[in-house]
C-alpha positions in Angstrom: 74.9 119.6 102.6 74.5 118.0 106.6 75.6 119.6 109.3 79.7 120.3 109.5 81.4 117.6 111.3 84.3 120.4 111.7 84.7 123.7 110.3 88.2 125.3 109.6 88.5 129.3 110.2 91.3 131.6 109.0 93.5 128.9 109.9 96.9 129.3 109.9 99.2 126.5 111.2 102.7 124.5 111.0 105.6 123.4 113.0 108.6 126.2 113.7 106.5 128.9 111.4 103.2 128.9 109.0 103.1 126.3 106.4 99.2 126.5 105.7 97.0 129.1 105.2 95.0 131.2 106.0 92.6 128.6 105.4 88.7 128.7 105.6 86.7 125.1 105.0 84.0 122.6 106.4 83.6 119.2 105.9 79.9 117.8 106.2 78.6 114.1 107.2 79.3 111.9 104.2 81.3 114.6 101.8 84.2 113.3 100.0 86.8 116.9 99.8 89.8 116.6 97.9 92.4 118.7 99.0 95.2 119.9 95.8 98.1 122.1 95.6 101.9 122.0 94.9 104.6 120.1 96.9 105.1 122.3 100.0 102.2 124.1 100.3 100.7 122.5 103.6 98.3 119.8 102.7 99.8 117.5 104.7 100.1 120.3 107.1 96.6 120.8 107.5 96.0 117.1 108.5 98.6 117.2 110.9 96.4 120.6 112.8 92.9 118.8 111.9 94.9 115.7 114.1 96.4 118.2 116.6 99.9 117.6 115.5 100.7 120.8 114.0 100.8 124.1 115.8 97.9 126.6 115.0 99.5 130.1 114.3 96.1 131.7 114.2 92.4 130.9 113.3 90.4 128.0 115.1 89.4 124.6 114.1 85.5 124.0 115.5 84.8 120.2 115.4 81.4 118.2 116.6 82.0 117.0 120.2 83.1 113.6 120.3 84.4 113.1 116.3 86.4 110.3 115.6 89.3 111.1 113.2 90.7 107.6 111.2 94.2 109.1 109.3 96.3 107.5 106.5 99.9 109.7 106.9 101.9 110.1 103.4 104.8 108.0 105.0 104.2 104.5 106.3 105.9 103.6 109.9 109.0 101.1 109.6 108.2 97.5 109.9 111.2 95.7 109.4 111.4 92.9 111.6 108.4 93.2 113.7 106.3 90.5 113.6 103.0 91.8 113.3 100.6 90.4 110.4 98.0 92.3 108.6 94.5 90.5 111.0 96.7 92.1 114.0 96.6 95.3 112.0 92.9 95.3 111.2 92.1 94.3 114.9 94.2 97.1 116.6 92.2 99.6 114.1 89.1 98.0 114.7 88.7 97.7 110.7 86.8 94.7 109.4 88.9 92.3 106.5 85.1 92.5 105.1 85.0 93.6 101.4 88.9 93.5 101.6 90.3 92.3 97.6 91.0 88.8 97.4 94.8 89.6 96.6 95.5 91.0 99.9 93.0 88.9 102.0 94.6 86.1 101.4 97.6 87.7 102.9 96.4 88.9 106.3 97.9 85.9 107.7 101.4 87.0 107.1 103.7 89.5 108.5 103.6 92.9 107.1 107.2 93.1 106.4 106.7 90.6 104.2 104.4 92.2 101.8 105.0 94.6 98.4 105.1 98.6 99.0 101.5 98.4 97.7 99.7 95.6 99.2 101.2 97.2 102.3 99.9 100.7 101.1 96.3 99.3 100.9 96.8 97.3 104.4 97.4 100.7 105.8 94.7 102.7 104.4 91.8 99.6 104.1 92.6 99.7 108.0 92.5 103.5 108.2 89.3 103.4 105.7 87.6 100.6 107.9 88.7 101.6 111.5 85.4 102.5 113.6 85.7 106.6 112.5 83.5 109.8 111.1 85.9 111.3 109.2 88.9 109.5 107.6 91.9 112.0 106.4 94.0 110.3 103.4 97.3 111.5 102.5 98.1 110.4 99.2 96.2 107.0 99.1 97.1 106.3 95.3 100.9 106.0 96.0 102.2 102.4 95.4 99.6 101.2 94.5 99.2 99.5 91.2 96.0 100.4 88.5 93.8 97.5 90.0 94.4 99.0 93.9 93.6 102.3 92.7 90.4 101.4 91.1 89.2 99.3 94.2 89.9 102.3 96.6 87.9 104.3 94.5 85.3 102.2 94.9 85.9 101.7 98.7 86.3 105.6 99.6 82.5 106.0 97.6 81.0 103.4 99.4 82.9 104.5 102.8 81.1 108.3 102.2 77.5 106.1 101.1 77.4 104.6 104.8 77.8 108.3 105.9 81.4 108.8 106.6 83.1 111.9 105.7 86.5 111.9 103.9 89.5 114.3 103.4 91.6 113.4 100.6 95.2 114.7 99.7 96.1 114.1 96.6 98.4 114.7 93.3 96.4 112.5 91.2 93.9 114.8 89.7 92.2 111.8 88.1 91.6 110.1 90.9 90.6 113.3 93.1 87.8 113.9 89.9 86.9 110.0 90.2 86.2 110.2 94.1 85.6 114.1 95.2 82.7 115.5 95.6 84.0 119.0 96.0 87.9 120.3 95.8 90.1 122.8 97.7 92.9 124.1 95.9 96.0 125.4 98.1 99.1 126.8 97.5 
């Protein structure tokens, strides 16, 4: 495995008390970890103190100098009635519309608010996936989308990890974690 991009140690963390942990991992250049557990036990937790948005009770995060962190949160901000299309979404991320499907390019062009629960999903995390970053943290990717969208982010997160990005993946979908993992951390 290549050198850690960061290293979690004995890591306890949360908001008003512990939600996760104690918690030991790494994640390595171009590693694909899929992170599993029952509802409530901190997954999205940990994101939030890999992102510095959750406290850290105890234990230390160590990450390379300089890592850039691309992240995909569980609930997608409110849109309604902002007029912001999906090119102006790509742009701000810095992700390329290259390789995007054909059912959703042809949609960049119009406002967000004005597209499905999953072609919005897959906006969202295409841009996360595609924005200029070394590790890319997904919070349940699969959700909304649609048999097709799930099979073409598989495809996308093994190619994203082949160009030497690393990913963390939450998920419930054990298929899809098997499909796309290279190595799993059970919590909870």
């Amino acid at each position: 495995m290549s050198a850690a991009l960061f290293e979690v140690d004995a890591l306890s963390a949360g908001y008003a008390r512990p939600v996760v942990g104690p918690l030991s991992l790494r994640l390595g250049g171009g590693e694909v970890l899929g992170i599993v557990g029952p509802n409530g036990c901190g997954k999205s937790t940990l994101l939030a103190a890999l992102t510095g948005s959750a406290r850290i009770f105890s234990g230390r995060i160590d990450k390379r100098p300089g890592l850039r962190i691309s992240l995909q949160q569980q609930q997608a901000p409110a849109i309604e009635g902002i007029p912001f299309n999906g090119a102006e979404l790509l742009a701000l991320t810095g992700a390329s519309a290259e390789g995007l499907p054909p059912w959703l390019e042809s949609r960049l062009a119009g406002r967000l608010d004005r597209l499905s629960g999953g072609q919005l999903q897959f906006l969202y995390l295409w841009a996360c996936l595609q924005a200029p970053a070394d590790v890319v943290l997904l919070d349940e990717p699969t959700n909304n989308l649609d048999p097709d969208g799930i099979s073409f982010l598989e495809g996308a997160l093994r190619r994203r990890a082949d160009e030497g990005a690393s990913l963390l993946v939450v998920s419930h979908d054990a298929r899809f974690i098997d499909a796309v993992c290279d190595r799993t951390v059970v919590l909870g």
